[in-house]
Residue, then its C-alpha position, 0 to 999 in steps of 0.5 A: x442445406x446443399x453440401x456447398x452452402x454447408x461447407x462454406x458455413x462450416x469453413x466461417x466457423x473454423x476461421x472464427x474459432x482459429x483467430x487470436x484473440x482480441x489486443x487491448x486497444x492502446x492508447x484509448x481516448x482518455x476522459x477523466x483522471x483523478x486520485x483519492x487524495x492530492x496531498x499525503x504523507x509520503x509512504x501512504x499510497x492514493x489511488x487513482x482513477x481513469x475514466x475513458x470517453x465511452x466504454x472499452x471494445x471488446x479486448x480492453x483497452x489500456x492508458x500509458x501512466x508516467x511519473x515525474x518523481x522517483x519518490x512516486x511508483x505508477x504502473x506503466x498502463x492501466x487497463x480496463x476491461x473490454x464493456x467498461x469505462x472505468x478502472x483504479x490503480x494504486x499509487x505508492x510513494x516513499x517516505x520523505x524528510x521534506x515536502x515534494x511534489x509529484x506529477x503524475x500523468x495519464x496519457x490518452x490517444x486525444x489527451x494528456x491529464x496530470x494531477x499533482x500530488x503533494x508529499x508531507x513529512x507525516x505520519x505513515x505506515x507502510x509495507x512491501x509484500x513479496x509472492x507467497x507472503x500472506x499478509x500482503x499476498x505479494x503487493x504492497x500499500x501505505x496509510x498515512x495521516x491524511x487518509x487514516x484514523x491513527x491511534x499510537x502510544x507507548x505502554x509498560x514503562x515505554x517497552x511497547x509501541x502500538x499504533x492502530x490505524x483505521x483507513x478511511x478512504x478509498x477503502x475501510x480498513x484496520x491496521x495495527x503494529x506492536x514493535x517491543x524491546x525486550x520485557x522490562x527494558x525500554x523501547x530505545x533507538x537500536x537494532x533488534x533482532x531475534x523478534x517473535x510475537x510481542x504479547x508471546x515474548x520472553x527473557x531477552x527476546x523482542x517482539x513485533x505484531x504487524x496486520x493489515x487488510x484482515x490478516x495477521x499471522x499465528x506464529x512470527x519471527x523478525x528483527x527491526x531497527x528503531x531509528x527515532x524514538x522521542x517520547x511525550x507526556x502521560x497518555x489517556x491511558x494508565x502507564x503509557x506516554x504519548x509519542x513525539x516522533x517515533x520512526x522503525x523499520x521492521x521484517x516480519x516472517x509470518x507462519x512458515x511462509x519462505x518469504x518476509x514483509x518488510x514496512x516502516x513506520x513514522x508517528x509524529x504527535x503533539x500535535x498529529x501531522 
């Protein structure tokens, strides 16, 4: 190669080396928006899902999402990644004492689809995670009644509310929460602070267990404040009652983490909505 040609090819190369790095495309052509669910109890999240008309260039390409209601939270864009045509995003919605509707709005750079999302008055759990916490590893979710498997009853002459939830879409997972008064005392409405692990409780202390998507924690300190709690008739099993509605709010430490799980929870049974 002649000492020219060598220094051209050389100077190519160093252009392309130099060059900053591919931006996401803005705006992309939209094809097809979705969520897992049109109507959910309000606390619960949906999941949607944006599908562009061919796939991402190379540095991705990102679609503006708005919402109508202040009781739904959207990320501002969603991106998908540069080769792909596809990406999922979560929806969370906050609890409410009567039916709403939220739209929610993706905009491409050839079209705008909205899907309609309808808020009932059900049964939720849901939680809110800082960074540094390790359930919620920093993000947050909500299952409720119309994705989920709940199982919730009152045990040890009403002192313990369990609920157990198994989450059936879009992805499989088991929760669970345990919120006690203090050993011998009924679970009433109130605020109950000083909270450790409820199967490790003793004395005066409260008790509360909350895990989700695979994590629990050793060790726990919180408080929470029951704020509806009517009771029903015997349950299938021996010393507990079912629930007609039960509504708390709880802060849970786990281990020696700096930062604290704050969740909420609503049962309504007999019958189950």
């Amino acid at each position: 190669m002649h000492r020219s040609s060598w220094v051209a090819a050389a100077a190519v190369v160093a252009a392309a080396c130099s060059s900053s790095p591919t931006t996401p495309s803005a705006n992309a052509p939209l094809g097809q928006f979705s969520t897992n669910v049109i109507t959910l109890a309000g606390g619960a999240s949906a999941q949607g899902t944006i599908i562009l008309d061919s796939p991402a260039p190379a540095g991705g390409a990102d679609v503006n999402v708005q919402t109508s209601s202040s009781r739904a939270h959207v990320p501002s864009s969603v991106h998908v990644t540069g080769g792909d045509s596809k990406a999922t995003f979560w929806i969370r919605t906050d609890p409410v004492d009567a039916p709403a509707d939220a739209t929610i709005t993706a905009k491409g750079s050839n079209v705008t689809k909205t899907v309609v999302l309808h808020l009932t008055v059900g049964s939720f759990i849901t939680f809110s995670s800082p960074s540094g916490e390790p359930i919620g590893k920093g993000e947050g979710d909500g299952v409720g009644i119309d994705t989920a498997d709940f199982n919730a009853a009152v045990y040890f002459q009403q002192n313990t509310l369990r609920v157990q939830v198994t989450r059936r879409t879009p992805v499989f997972e088991f929760w669970m929460l345990d919120i006690s008064a203090p050993q011998g005392k009924p679970l009433l409405v109130g605020h109950y602070d000083g909270a450790v692990r409820s199967s490790s409780r003793t004395g005066s202390q409260p008790g509360i267990d909350f895990s989700a998507k695979g994590s629990g924690c050793s060790f726990l300190t919180g408080s929470f404040d029951v704020l509806e709690a009517d009771y029903g008739g015997p349950g299938t099993v021996f010393d507990s009652l079912t629930i007609n509605r039960f509504r708390a709010k709880f802060t849970q430490r786990c281990d020696s983490a700096s930062q604290a799980l704050t969740g909420e929870v609503r049962i309504l049974m007999n019958p189950w909505r």
